[in-house]
Structures are given as C-alpha cells and as structure tokens.
N, C-alpha and C positions, 0 to 999 in steps of 0.2 A: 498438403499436410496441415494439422491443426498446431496451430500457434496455441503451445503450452503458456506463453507468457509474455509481456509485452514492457518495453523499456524505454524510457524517455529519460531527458539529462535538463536538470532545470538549470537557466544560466546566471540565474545570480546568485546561484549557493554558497558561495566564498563570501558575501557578506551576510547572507540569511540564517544560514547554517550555526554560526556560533551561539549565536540570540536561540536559534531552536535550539539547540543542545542545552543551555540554560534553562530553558521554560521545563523542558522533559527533567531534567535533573532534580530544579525546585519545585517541581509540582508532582513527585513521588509518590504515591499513597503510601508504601510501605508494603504492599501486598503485592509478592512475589508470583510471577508466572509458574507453569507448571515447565520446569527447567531450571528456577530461581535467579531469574532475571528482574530489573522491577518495571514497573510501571505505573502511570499515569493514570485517573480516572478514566474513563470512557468516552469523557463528553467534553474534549481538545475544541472540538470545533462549535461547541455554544458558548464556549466561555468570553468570546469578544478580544480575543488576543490577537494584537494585530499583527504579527511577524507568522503567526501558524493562520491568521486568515487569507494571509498573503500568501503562503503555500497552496492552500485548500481552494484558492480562487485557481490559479494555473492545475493545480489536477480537477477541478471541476467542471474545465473548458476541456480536459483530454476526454472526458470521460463517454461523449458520443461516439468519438475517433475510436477507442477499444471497445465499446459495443458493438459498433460493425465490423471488426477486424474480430471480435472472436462469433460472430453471430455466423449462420450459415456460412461459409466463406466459399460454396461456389454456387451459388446463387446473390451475390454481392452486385455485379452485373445490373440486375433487375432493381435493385434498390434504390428506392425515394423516400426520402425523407418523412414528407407528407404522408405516404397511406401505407407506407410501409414496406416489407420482401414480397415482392409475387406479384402490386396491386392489391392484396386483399386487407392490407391492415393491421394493425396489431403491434409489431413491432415499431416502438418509439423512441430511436436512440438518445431523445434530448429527454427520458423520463427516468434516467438515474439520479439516486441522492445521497449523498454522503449520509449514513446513520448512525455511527459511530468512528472515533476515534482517539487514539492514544499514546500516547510516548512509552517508550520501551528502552532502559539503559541495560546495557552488560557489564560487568566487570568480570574480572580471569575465574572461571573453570565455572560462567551461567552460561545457560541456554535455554532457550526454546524446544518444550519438547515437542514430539512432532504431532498434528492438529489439522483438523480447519476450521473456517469461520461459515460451515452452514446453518442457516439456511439462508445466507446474503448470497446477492448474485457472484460480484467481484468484491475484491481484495484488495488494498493498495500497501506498498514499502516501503516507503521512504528513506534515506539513508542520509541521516543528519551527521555524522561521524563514525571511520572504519579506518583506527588506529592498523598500523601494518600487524600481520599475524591476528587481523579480525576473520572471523569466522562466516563461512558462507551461509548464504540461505539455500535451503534446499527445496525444491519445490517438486513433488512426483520424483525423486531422488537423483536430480538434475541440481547439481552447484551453481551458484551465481555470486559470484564475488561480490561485497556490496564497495561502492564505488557513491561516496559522497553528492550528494546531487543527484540523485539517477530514482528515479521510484520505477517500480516495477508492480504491474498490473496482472495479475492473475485470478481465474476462475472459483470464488471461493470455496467449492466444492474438495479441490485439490490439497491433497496432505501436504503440510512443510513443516520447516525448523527450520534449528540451527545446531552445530556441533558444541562441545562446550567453549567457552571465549579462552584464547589465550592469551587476553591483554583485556587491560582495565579500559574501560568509556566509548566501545560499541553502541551507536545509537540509534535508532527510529524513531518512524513517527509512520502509525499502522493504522489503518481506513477499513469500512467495511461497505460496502454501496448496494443501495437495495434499487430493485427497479420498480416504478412507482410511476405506472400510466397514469 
C-alpha cells in the first residue's frame, strides 16, 4: 500500500521551537492565506537565519529517505543509489532542493483552505507550536494531529488544510521541494 505520508519527530524541538515560533510571528508579511491564517514571505530558507537553518539542515538530510519511501515502493529492492530503480538510471534521491519556504501562524477561527503545492514534487509541515484544541491537518481527507516537532512529508500533488483554529498561536513552518537532477 502507498504511503500517503511520511512523519518524523525532531529531537531538539523543546529548545528550537520557541525561537521558530518567534521568527514566523515577527516576520509576518501581513498577507493572509486563503483561510486567513498568516504568513511569512516565501524565502525562510535564504534569509541566513540560523535557528530555521538548523531545521532545514535536518529535513534536508530526511529528504533522500522519503524519496525512496514514496518512489516506486515495490521495486525498492532493486535500488542504487548510483544509477538508480532497475539499473537504468534516472532516479536520484540526493537530487531534492528545498525551493520555497514559510511560516504560517493561526489564531481562533483561521485556516487553511484546502490546496496543493503543485507543481513541486513534495511538501513539508513542520509543527512549530499546537496549543491543545489545535486543529489538524488534513491531508487526501485523512486528519493528522500536529504534534510539535514532528514534520510531515507529503506528495505535493495531494490536497490538504486545515479546519478553522480553535485556539490562538498554531504554528508552522511549510517547505516545498522540487527535484532537480
């Protein structure tokens, strides 16, 4: 069965996390998502900030791991690194790049309305802060409770949101990754 999505828990989020909830807060644009959520310019990850580089370094090293885990998955078996599924080449899990990125706050009754980020390959979530009675993400209309620390990798193609927030200062920190042999 195809893995709709992929979930990893970063371990130093108890002191990382606060500082990102900060940077997303004070680096607002003002320009509301379509749900009226806000967020952050686009470009998180050129700005030389060093507590969201230090994030984007650990999901940059995940990012071979969930290419092969959502790439063919029963032909996995066959796979090399070097020349790729089958022997013939082409597929290059170390040829993902982060191209975008952005912070995204909630406060009571925003959301996310439901989207995706085509034409990027994957997706990333990050969950910088999910005050209790935070709202899940929905991904293909599958709930995922966000759980501080935890990013969640999905195929950008796939529709998501969010429900509206019933509590103030829900927070991400949202990736797009293209693949770029």
């Amino acid at each position: 069965m195809f893995a709709q999505y992929q979930i990893f828990d970063y371990p130093y989020a108890p002191k990382l996390n606060p500082r990102l909830y900060r940077i997303v807060v004070d680096n607002n644009n003002g320009d509301p998502v379509y749900g009226g959520a806000f967020r952050t310019d686009k470009d998180l990850h050129t700005r030389g900030l060093e507590d969201v580089d230090v994030l984007l370094t650990w999901i940059k090293q995940l990012l071979p791991q969930c290419a092969r885990n959502f790439a063919n998955q029963n032909y996995l078996e066959h796979f090399d690194a070097n020349i790729g599924i089958g022997g013939r080449g082409g597929f290059k899990p170390d040829s993902f790049k982060i191209d975008g990125c952005f912070g995204i706050h909630y406060n009571k009754g925003q959301k996310a309305g439901k989207h995706n980020h085509f034409p990027y390959t994957m997706t990333f979530v990050y969950c910088v802060n999910a005050p209790d009675k935070s709202s899940p993400l929905i991904i293909e209309g599958e709930r995922i409770t966000p759980v501080p620390g935890r990013v969640i990798f999905f195929l950008s193609h796939q529709y998501h949101g969010t429900l509206p927030s019933k509590v103030d200062g829900r927070c991400m920190i949202v990736g797009n990754v293209l693949y770029a042999p």
